[in-house]
C-alpha positions as CSV (number, residue, x, y, z in Angstrom):
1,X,108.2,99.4,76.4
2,X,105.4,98.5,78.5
3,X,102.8,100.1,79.8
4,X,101.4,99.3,83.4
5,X,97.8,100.9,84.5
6,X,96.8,100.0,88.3
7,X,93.0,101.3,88.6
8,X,92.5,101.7,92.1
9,X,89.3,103.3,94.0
10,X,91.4,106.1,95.1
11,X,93.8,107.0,92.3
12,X,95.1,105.5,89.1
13,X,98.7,104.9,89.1
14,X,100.8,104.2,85.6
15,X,104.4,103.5,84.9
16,X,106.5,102.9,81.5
17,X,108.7,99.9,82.1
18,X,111.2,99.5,79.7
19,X,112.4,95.9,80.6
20,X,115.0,96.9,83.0
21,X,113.9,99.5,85.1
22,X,110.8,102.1,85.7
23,X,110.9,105.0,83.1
24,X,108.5,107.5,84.3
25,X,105.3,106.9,86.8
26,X,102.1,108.7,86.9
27,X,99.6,109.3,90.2
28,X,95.9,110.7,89.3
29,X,92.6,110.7,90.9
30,X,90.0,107.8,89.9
31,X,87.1,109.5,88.1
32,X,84.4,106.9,87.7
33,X,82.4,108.9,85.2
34,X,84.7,110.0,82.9
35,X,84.8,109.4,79.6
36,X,86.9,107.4,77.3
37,X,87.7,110.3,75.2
38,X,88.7,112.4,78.4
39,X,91.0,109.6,79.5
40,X,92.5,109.4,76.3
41,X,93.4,113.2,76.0
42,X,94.4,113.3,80.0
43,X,97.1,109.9,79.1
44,X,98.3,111.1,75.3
45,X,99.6,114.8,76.9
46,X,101.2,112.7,80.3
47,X,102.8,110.5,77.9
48,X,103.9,113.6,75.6
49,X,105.1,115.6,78.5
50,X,107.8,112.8,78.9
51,X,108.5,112.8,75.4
52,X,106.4,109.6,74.5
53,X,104.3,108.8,71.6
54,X,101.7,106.0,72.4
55,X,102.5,104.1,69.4
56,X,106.2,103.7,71.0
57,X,104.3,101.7,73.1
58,X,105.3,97.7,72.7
59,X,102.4,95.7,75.1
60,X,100.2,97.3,77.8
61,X,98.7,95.8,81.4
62,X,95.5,97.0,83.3
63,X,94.7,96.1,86.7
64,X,91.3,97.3,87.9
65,X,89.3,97.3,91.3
66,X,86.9,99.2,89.6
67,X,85.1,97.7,86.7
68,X,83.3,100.2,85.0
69,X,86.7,101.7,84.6
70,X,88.3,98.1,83.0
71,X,86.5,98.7,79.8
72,X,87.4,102.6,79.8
73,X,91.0,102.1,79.8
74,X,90.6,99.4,77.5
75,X,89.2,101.1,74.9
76,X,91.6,104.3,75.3
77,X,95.1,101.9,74.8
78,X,93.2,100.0,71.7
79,X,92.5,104.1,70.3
80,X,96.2,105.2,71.4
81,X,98.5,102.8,71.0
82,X,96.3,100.3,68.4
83,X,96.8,96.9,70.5
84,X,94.9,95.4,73.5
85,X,96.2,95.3,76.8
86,X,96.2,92.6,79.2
87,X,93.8,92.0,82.1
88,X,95.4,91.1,85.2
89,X,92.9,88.4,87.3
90,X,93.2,84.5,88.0
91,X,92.9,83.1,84.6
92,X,96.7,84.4,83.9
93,X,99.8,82.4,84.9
94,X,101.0,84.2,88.1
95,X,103.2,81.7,89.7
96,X,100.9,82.0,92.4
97,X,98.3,79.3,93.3
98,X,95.1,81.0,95.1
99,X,93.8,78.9,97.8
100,X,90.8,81.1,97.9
101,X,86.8,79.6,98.6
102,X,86.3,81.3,95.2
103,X,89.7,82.1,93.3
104,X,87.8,84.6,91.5
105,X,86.7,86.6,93.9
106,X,90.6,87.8,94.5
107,X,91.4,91.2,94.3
108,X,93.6,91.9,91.1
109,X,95.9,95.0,93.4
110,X,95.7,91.9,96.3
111,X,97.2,89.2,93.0
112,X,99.8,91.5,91.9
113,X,100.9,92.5,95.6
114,X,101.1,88.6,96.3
115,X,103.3,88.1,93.0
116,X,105.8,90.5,93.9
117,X,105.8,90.0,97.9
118,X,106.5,86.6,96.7
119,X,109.0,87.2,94.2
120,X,110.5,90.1,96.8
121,X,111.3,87.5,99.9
122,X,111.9,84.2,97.7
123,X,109.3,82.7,100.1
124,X,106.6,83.0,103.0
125,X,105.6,86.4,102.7
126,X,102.9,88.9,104.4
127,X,102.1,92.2,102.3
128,X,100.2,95.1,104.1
129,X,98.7,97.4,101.5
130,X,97.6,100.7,103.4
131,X,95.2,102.2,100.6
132,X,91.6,102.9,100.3
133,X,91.0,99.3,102.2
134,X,93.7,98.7,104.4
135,X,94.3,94.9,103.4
136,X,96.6,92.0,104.8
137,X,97.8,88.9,102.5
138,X,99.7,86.1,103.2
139,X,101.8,83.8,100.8
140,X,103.2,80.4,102.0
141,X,106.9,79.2,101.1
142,X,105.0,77.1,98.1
143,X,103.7,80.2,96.9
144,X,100.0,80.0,97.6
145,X,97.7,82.4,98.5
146,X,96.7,81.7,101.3
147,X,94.0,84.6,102.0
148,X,94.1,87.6,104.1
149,X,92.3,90.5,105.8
150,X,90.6,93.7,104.6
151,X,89.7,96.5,107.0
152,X,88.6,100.2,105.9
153,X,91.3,102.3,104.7
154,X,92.9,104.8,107.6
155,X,91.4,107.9,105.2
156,X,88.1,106.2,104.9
157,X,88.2,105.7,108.8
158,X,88.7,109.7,109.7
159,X,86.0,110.2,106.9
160,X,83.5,108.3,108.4
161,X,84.1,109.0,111.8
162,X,83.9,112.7,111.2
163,X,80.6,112.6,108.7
164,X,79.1,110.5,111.2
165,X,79.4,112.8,114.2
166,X,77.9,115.9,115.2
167,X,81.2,117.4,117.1
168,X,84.3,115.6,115.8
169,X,85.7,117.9,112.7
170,X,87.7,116.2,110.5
171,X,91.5,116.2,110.8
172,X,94.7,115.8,109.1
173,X,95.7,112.2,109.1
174,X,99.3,112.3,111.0
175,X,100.8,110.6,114.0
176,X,100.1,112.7,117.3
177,X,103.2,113.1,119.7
178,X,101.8,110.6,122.4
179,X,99.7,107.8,122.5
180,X,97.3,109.7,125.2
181,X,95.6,112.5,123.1
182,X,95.0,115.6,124.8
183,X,92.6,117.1,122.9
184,X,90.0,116.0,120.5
185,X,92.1,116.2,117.2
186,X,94.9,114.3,119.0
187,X,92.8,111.6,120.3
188,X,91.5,111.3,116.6
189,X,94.9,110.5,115.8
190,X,95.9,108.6,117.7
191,X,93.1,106.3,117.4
192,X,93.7,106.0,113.8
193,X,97.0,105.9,113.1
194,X,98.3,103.9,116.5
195,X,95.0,102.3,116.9
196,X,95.9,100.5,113.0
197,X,99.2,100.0,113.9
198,X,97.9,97.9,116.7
199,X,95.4,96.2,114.7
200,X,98.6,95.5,111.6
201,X,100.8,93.9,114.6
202,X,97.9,92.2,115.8
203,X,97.0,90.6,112.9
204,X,100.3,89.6,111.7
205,X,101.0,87.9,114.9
206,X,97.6,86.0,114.3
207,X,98.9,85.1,110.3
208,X,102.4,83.8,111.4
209,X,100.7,81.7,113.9
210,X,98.5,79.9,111.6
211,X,101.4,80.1,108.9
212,X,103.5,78.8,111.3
213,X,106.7,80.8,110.8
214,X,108.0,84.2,110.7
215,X,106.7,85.1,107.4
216,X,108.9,88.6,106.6
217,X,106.0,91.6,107.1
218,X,106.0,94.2,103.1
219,X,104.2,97.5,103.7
220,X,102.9,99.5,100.7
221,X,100.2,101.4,99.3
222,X,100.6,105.4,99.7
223,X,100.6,106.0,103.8
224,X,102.5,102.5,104.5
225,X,105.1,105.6,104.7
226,X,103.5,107.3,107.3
227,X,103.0,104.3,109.1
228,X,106.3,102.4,109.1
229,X,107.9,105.6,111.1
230,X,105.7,103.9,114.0
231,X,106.5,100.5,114.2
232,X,109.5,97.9,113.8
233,X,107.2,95.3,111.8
234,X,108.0,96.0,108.1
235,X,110.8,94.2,106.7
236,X,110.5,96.7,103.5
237,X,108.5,99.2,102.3
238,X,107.3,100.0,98.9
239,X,104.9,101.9,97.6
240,X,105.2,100.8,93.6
241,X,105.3,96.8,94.9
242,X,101.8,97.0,93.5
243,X,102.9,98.4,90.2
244,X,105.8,95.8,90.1
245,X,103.9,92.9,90.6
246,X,101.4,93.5,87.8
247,X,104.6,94.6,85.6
248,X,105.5,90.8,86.7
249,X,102.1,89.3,85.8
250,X,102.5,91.0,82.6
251,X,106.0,89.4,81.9
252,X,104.9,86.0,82.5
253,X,102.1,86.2,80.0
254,X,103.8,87.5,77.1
255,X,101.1,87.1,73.7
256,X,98.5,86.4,76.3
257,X,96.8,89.6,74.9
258,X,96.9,88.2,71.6
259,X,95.6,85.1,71.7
């Protein structure tokens, strides 16, 4: 069984694959200052609760936005299950060829979303991941990685808008009822979640362009939900593509881990 950990800045998501299909997945917040030792005793009871020992555990995966996290969870699957996981990032074999200034400087979450947008559509792709950074890839029919967009995430965007204003209070982030708010929580809304609507279709229209075809549009990322219900763009929707993609990454570098 495999283990697959995707440290985001938000939240830490974790699945058990078994090789066919997606055993149990796990959602909890991103604590930069916690310790190895509470990590270890937060994963061994959510493993437990399912009825898993960590030494059932065959191989293990980490992707990480956040590096003084990378070496955390490191450290807590060498102490659980006794073996070291793999590191997702551009040195692996991804089937994808990063046409990036600087390869390195791609995202690992941006990588694995790639791999399995790719692997998804069979060809030309566009991924939309709406999570702490709202972010916009595109992959050509070669598979390349082509590049993309990254704009603050839609949570971040009510944050700052309401820390950095004396009257506007902050709001629940949901889709108002009409374009034209009313009132001052409404016209928050609407700004947000229509105004990044607009700013999605607007971008995509700008990446098929220079793509030059009709590259099919994935959402995911935890409010691509929320915003699909407003707009015809997404040919699917997925919130674990993320999770699959490194779960791919990790399939295609079987033993990398123990070299």
């Amino acid at each position: 069984m495999l283990w697959v950990i995707d440290i985001g800045n938000t939240n830490i998501v974790s699945g058990v694959h078994d090789g066919e299909k997606w055993l149990h997945l796990w959602r909890i917040q991103t604590h930069r200052d916690k310790m190895p030792d509470e990590y270890a005793v937060l994963f061994r009871a959510l493993l437990r609760e399912v009825g898993l020992e960590p030494r059932q555990l065959d191989r293990a995966v980490i992707s990480s936005v956040v590096p003084p996290l990378t070496g955390t969870l490191r450290e807590v699957i060498e102490r659980l299950c006794g073996f070291t996981p793999l590191i997702v990032g551009p040195h692996l074999d991804t089937g994808i060829k990063i046409l990036l200034d600087n390869p390195l400087e791609i995202g690992s979450d941006l990588l694995a979303n790639a791999v399995a947008g790719y692997q998804r559509m069979k060809g030309a792709c566009i991924v939309v991941d709406f999570g702490t950074a709202t972010s916009v890839i595109a992959v050509s029919e070669r598979g390349e990685f082509l590049g993309g967009a990254i704009a603050p995430g839609l949570k971040l965007a009510v944050s700052a808008l309401a820390g950095g204003t004396a009257q506007l209070p902050a709001i629940p982030l949901a889709a108002p009822p009409r374009a034209i708010g009313t009132g001052t929580i409404t016209a928050i809304q609407s700004g947000i979640v229509y105004g990044y609507i607009g700013l999605i279709e607007g971008l995509v229209q700008r990446f098929r362009a220079e793509m030059g075809c009709q590259a099919p549009v994935i959402a995911t990322g935890g409010l691509s939900g929320l915003m699909a219900e407003h707009t015809a763009l997404f040919r699917q929707v997925d919130v674990g593509l993320t999770l699959e993609g490194i779960r791919l990454i990790a399939e295609r570098n079987r033993g990398a881990d123990k070299g």
